[in-house]
C-alpha positions as CSV (number, residue, x, y, z in Angstrom):
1,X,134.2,44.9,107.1
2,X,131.4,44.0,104.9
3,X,132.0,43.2,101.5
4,X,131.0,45.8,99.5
5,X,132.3,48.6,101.3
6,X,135.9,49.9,100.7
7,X,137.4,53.1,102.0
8,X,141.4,52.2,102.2
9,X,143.7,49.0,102.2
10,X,145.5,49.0,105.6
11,X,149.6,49.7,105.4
12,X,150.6,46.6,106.7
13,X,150.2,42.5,105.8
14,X,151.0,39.9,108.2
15,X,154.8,39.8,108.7
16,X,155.2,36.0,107.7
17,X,154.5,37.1,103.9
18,X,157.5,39.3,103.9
19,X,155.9,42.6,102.8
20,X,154.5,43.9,106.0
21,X,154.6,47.4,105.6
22,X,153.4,49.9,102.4
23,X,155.2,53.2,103.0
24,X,152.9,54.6,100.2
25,X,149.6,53.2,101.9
26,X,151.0,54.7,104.9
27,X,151.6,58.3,103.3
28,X,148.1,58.5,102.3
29,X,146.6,57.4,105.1
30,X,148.9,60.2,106.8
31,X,147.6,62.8,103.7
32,X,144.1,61.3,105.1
33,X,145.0,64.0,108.1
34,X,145.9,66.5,106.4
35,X,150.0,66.6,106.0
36,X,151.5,67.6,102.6
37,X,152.2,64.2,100.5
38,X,156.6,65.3,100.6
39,X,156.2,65.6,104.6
40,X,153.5,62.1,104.4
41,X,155.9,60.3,102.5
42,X,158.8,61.5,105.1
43,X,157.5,60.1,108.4
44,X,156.4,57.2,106.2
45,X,159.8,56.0,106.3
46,X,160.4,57.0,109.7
47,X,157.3,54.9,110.7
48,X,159.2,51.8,108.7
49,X,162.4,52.4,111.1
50,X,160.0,52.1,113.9
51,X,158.3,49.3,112.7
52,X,161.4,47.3,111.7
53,X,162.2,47.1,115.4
54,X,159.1,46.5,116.2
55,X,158.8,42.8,114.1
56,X,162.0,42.2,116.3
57,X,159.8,41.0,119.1
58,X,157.3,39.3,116.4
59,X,154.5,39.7,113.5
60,X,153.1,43.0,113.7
61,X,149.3,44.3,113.6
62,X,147.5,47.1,112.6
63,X,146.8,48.3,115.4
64,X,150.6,48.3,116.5
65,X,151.4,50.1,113.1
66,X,149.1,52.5,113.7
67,X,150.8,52.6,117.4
68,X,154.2,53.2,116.1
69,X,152.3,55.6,113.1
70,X,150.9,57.8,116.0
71,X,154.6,57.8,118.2
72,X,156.3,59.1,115.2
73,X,153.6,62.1,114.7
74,X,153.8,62.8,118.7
75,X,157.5,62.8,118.4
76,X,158.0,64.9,114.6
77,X,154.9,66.9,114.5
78,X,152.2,67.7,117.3
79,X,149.1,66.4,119.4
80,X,146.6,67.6,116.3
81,X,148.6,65.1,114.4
82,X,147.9,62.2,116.6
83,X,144.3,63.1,117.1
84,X,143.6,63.2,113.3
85,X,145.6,59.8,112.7
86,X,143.9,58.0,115.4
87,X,140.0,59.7,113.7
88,X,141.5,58.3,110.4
89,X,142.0,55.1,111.6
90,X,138.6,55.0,113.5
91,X,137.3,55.9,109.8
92,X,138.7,53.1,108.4
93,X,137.3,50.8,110.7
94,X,133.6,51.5,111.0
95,X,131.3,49.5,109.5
96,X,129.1,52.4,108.1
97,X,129.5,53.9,104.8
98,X,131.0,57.5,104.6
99,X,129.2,60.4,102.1
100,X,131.0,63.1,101.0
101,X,128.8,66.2,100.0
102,X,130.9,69.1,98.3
103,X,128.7,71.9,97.4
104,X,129.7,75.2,95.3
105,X,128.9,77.4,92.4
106,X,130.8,76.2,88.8
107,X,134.4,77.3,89.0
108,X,135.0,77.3,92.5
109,X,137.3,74.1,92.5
110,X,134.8,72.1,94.0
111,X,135.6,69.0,91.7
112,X,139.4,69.1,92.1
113,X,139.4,69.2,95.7
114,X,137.1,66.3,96.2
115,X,138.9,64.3,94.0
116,X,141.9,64.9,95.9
117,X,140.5,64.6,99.5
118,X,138.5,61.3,98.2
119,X,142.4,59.8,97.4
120,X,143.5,60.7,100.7
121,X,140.9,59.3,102.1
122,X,141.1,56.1,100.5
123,X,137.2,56.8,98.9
124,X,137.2,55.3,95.9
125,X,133.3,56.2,94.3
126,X,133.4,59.7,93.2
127,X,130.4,61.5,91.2
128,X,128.9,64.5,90.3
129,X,125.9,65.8,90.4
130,X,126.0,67.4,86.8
131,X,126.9,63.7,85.9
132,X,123.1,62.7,87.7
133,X,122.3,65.9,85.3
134,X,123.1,64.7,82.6
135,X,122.0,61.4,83.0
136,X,118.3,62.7,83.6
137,X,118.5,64.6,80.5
138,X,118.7,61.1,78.7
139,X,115.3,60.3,80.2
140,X,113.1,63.2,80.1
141,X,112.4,65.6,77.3
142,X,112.8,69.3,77.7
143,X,109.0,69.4,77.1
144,X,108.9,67.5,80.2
145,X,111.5,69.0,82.3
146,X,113.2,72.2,80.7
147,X,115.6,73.3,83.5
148,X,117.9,70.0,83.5
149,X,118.4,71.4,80.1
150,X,120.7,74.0,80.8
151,X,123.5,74.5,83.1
152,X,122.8,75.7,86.7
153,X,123.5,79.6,85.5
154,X,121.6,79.2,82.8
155,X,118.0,77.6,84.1
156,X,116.4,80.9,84.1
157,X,115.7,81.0,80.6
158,X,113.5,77.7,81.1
159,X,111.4,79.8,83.7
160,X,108.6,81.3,81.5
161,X,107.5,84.2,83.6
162,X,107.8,87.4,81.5
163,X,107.3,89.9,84.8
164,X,109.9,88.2,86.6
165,X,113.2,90.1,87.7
166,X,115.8,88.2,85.8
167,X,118.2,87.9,88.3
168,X,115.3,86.0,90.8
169,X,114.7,83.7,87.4
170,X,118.2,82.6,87.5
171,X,117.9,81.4,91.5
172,X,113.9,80.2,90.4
173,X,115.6,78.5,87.6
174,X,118.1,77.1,89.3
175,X,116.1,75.6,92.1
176,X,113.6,74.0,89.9
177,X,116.9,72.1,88.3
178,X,118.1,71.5,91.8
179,X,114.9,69.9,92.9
180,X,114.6,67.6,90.3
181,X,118.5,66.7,90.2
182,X,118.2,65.9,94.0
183,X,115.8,63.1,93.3
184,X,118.5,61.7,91.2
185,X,120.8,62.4,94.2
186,X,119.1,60.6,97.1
187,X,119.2,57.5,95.0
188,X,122.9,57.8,94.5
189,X,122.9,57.9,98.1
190,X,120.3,55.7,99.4
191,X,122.2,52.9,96.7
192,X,125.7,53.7,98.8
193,X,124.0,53.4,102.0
194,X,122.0,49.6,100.5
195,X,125.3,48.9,98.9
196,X,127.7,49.5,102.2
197,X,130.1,51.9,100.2
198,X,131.7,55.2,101.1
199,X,131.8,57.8,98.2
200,X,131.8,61.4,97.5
201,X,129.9,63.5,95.5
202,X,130.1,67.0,94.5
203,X,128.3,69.8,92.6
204,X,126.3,73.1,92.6
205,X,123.3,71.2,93.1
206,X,124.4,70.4,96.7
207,X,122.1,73.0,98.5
208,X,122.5,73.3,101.9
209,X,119.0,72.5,103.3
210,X,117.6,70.6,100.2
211,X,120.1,67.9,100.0
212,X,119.5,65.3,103.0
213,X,122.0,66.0,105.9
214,X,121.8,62.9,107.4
215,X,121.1,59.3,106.5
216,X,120.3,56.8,109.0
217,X,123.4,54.7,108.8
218,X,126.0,56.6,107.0
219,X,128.0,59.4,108.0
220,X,127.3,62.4,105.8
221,X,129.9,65.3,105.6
222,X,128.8,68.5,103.9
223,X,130.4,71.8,103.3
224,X,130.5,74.4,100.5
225,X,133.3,75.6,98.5
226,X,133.5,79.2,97.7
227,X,135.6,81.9,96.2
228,X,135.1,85.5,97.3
229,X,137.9,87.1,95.3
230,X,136.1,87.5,92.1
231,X,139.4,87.9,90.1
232,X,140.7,84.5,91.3
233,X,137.5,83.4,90.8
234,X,137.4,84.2,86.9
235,X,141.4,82.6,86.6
236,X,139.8,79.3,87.6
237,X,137.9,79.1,84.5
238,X,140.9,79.6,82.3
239,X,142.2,76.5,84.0
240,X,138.8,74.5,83.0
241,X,139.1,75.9,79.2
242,X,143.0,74.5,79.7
243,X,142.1,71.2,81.5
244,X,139.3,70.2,79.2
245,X,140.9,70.9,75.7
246,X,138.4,73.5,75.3
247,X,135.2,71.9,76.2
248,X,134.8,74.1,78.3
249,X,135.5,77.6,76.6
250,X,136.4,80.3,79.3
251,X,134.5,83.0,77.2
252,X,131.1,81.4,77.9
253,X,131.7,81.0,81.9
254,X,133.6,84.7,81.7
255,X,130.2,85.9,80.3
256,X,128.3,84.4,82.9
257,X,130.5,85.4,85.8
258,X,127.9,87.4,87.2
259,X,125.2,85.2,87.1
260,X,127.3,82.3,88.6
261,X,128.5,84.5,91.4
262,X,124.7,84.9,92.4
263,X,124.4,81.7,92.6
264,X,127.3,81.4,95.1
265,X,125.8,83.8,97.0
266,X,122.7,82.1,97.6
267,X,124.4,78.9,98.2
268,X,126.6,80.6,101.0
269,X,123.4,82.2,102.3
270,X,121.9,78.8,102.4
271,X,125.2,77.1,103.9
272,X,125.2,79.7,106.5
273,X,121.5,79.6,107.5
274,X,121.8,75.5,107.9
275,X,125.1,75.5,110.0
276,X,126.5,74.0,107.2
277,X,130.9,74.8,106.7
278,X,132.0,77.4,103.8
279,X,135.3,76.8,102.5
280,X,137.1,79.6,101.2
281,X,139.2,78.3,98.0
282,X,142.2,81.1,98.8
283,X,144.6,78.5,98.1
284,X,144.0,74.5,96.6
285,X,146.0,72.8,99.6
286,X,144.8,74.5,102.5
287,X,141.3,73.8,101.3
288,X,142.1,70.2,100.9
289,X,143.0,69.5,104.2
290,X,140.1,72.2,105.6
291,X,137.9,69.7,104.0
292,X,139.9,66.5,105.5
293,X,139.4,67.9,108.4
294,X,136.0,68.9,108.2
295,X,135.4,64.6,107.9
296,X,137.3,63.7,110.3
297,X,135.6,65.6,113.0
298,X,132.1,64.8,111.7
299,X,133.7,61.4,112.5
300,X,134.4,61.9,115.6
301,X,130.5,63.4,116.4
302,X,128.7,61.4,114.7
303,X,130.7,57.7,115.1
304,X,132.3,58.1,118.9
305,X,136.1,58.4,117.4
306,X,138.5,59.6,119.5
């Protein structure tokens, strides 16, 4: 591979240095298909068994781990299984970088999930486009450039236009922000695409149709996260006041439910007029592995894996 791209080490060294085979390599590349880390660390130690009788007959490759990896799955789990291990490895191997885009309106658990599916996947570059935000803000005055100013469900109070209909100068708002955090955005990925390196970046700025969907020489992945249940939607922000030591107070997001909830309508309208996946956050694992697999068949469409 070339040398500044990494996605994941491969579970196995040459036999000769004594420590051919990482069990925990080899449970996340099998929690890079999808299976829960208990059940990935399980065959992991199957796949050792195998793989012990394997270096019987001699050193052992990767491709022969991943061999034994896929005879194990065929033999304790199903066909799926297979497919998604063999679209794994193929991800591993290609020579183009990989770009994760994980759209969603604040408090839909659109950070937490691509942090975890990143891990899985062995991605190790993970940003955010509030991050690019924030950086901007550094740069260019308010004066300048009001909206990057505010958060997303706030950037209608930077839209001076006293006839408007508040509710379309949060969305006007919120586009102007979007439009000028995108430019930050297509250099983050234009840099991973010079650079050779897979990463994945998240954030409401992600709008289906405004963000690039594809980049000559990378694979880009793209869905949104959402959360219809506006109940479960409001807990999540008592776990952002929790997790950030009160940073983030849940009385300011709790006031602006309703406003943020527009937003997530209009990014699902815009997901669903652009063919673009919406992931329904019911429940944190299923939506990890909806988005794993979301990846791995872009894979296989975009790249030829099989």
């Amino acid at each position: 591979m070339s040398g500044g791209r990494r996605i994941a080490d491969l579970p196995v060294a040459l036999s000769h240095e004594r420590l051919p085979y990482s069990k925990g390599l080899m449970a996340r590349a099998l929690m890079g298909t999808g299976l829960r880390p208990e059940r990935a660390y399980e065959l992991a130690r199957l796949i050792e068994v195998g793989l012990l009788a394997e270096q019987a007959e001699g050193p052992t490759s990767p491709e022969q781990v991943y061999d034994v990896a896929a005879a194990v799955l065929a033999q304790h789990e199903d066909e799926t299984a297979v497919r998604r291990l063999r679209r794994y490895q193929g991800l591993q191997e290609i020579e183009r970088p990989l770009i994760l885009l994980v759209g969603g309106a604040t408090g839909t658990g659109k950070s937490t999930i691509t942090t975890e599916v990143a891990h899985r996947l062995g991605v190790t570059r993970v940003t955010s486009t509030d991050f690019v935000r924030q950086t901007m803000r550094a740069f260019f005055s308010e004066a300048f450039m009001p909206t990057i100013h505010y958060s997303s469900f706030e950037a209608g109070a930077a839209v001076t236009m006293p006839d408007l209909d508040p509710r379309d100068a949060e969305i006007r708002g919120f586009l102007d922000q979007t439009r000028n955090v995108l430019v930050g955005v297509r250099a983050v990925m234009e840099r991973a695409l010079t650079e050779n390196h897979s990463m994945a970046l998240e954030g409401v700025h992600l709008v289906p149709g405004l963000v690039p969907a594809t980049l000559d020489g990378a694979i880009i992945s793209q869905c949104v996260i959402a959360i219809s249940d506006e109940e479960l939607h409001a807990s999540h922000f008592y776990v952002r006041d929790t997790d950030s030591a009160g940073v983030r107070p849940v009385e300011k997001y709790l006031e602006s439910l309703p406003e943020i909830r527009r937003i997530q309508d209009f990014l699902v309208e815009r997901a669903n007029e652009a063919g673009v996946p919406v992931i329904e956050n019911r429940d944190r694992d299923e939506s990890i592995d909806a988005v794993i697999r979301l990846v791995l068949d872009t894979f296989e469409r975009t790249a030829g894996g099989s």
